[in-house]
C-alpha positions as CSV (number, residue, x, y, z in Angstrom):
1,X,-62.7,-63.0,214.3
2,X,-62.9,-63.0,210.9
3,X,-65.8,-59.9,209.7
4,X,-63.6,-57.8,208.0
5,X,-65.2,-54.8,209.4
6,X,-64.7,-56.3,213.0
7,X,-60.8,-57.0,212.0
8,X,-60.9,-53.4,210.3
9,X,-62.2,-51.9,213.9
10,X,-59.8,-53.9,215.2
11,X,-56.5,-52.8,212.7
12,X,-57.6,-48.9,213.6
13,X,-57.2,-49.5,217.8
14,X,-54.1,-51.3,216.9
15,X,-52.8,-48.1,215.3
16,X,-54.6,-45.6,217.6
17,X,-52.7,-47.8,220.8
18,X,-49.6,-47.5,218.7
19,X,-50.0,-43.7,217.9
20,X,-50.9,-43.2,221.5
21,X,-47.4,-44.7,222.7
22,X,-45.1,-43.1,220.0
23,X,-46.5,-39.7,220.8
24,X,-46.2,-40.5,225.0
25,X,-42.8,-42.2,224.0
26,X,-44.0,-45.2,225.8
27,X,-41.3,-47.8,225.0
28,X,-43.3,-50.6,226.9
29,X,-46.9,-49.3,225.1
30,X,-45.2,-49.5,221.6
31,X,-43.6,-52.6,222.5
32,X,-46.6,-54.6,224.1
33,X,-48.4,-53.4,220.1
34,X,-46.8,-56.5,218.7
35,X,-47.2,-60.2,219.9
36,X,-44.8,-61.7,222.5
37,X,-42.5,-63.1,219.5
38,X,-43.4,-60.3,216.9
39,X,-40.7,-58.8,214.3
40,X,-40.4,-55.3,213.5
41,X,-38.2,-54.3,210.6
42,X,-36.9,-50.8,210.2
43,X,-34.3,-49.2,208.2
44,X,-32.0,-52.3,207.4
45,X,-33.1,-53.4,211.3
46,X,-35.2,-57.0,212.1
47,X,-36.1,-56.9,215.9
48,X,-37.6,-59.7,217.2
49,X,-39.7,-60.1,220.6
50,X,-41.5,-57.5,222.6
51,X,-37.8,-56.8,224.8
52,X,-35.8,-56.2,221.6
53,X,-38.3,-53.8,219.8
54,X,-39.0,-51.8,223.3
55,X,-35.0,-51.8,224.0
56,X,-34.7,-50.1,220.0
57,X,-37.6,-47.7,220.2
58,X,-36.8,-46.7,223.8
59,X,-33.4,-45.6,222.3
60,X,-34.9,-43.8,219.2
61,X,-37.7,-42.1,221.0
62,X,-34.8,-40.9,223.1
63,X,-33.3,-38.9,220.6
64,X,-37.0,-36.8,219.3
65,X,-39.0,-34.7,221.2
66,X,-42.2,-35.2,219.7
67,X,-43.5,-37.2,216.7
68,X,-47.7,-37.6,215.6
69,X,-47.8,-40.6,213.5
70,X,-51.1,-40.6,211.5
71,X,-52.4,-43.4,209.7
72,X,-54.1,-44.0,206.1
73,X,-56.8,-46.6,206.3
74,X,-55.5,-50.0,206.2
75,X,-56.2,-52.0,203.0
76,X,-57.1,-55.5,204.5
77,X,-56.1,-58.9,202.8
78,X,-56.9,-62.7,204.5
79,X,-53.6,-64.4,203.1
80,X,-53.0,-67.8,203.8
81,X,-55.6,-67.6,206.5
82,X,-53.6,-64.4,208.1
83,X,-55.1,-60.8,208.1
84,X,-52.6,-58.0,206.4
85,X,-52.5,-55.0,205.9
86,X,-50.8,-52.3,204.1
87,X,-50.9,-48.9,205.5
88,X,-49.6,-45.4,204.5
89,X,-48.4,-43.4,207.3
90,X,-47.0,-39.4,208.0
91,X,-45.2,-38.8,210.9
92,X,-44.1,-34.8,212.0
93,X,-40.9,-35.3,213.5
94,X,-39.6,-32.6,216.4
95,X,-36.0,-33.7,217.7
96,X,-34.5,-33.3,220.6
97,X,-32.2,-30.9,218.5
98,X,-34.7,-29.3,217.6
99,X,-34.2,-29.8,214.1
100,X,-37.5,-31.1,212.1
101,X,-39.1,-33.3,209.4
102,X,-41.8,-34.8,208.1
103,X,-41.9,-38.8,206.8
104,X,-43.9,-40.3,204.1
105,X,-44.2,-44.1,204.2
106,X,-45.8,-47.6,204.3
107,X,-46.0,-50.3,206.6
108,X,-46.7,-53.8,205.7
109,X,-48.3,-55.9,208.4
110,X,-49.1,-59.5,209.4
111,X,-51.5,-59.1,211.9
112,X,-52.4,-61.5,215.2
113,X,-55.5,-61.5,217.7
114,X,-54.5,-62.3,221.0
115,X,-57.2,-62.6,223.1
116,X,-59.4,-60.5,221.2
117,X,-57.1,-57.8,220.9
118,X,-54.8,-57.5,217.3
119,X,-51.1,-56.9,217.4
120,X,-48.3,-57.2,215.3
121,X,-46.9,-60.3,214.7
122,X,-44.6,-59.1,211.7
123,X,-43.9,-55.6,210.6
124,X,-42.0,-53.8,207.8
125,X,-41.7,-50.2,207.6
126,X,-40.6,-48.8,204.1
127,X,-39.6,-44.6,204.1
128,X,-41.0,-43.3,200.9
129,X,-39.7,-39.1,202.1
130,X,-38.0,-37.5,204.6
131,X,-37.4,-33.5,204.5
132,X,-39.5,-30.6,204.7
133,X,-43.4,-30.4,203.9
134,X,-42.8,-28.5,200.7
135,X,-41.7,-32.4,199.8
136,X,-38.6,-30.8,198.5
137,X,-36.5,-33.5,200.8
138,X,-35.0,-37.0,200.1
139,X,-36.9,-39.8,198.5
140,X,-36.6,-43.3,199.0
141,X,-37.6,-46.4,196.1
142,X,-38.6,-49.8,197.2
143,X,-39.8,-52.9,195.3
144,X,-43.1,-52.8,194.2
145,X,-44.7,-55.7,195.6
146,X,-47.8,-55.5,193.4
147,X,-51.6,-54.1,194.3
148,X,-52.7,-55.9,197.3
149,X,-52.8,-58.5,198.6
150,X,-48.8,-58.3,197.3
151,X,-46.7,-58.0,200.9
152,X,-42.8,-58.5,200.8
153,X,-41.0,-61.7,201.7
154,X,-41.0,-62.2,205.8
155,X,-36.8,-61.7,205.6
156,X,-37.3,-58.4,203.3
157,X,-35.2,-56.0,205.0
158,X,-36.3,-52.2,204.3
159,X,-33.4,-49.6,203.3
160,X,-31.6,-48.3,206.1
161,X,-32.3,-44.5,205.8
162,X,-32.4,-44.2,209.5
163,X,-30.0,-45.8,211.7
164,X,-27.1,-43.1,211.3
165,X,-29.9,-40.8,212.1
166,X,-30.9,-42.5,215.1
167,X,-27.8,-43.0,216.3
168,X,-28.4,-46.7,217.0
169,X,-25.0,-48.9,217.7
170,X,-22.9,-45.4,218.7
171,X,-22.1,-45.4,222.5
172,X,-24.4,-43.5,225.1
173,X,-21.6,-42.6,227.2
């Protein structure tokens, strides 16, 4: 499939399917977004396969009560014969805490069809804000990777602004 509007339809159920599982806290839904062998890098983190992202999200779901992610509209490149995309993205966080935030940032994606249906096959989430809505919180810089169709190397790690906050490698005991 290569119409852009059909890859564009395609792009916006792939991040409807991945809102939808987020907001369920669906660690298999979110997982089964990217292809069998697709990367997701987060916060200093590079998970690789379908078992690794679900086991991470799982754990970070775990932690929130609810979060609605909602998309930008994707801006669409063909590179190298791949579709990518660059996305902006706001997420309202509620935590199991009860404590809450908003996020401001981008995801860039390398995008696969599987029979006929798009996934991830690599995926790198920069935080731009975290902190209230008044945008009075903390601000993150990244590299500027140039107007599209500029996407960051495939072993760019993003900043880790998250994993204390996740809680990831501390103990569930």
């Amino acid at each position: 499939m290569s119409d852009l509007a059909a890859v564009h339809a395609g792009v916006k159920q792939l991040h409807a399917r991945y809102t939808d599982a987020v907001w369920r806290k669906d660690a298999a839904a979110f997982a089964d977004c990217f292809a069998e062998d697709g990367e997701w890098r987060i916060s200093g983190l590079a998970m690789k396969g379908r078992a690794e992202i679900a086991e991470t999200i799982g754990r970070i779901l775990g932690r929130m009560h609810r979060v609605l992610f909602s998309y930008g509209d994707p801006v669409l490149s063909l590179v190298d014969g791949q579709w990518c995309a660059r996305v902006m993205v706001n997420e309202r966080v509620a935590w199991a805490d009860g404590k809450t935030n908003i996020s401001i940032g981008r995801y860039y994606e390398r995008l696969v069809e599987e029979a006929g249906v798009w996934r991830f096959g690599w995926r790198l989430f920069e935080l731009h804000y975290r902190g209230p809505p008044d945008l009075t919180g903390e601000w993150f810089e990244h590299p500027d990777y140039g107007p599209p169709p500029g996407m960051p190397p495939l072993d760019a790690l993003a900043l880790d602004t998250s994993a204390a906050k996740w809680q990831l490698g501390v103990s569930e005991a």
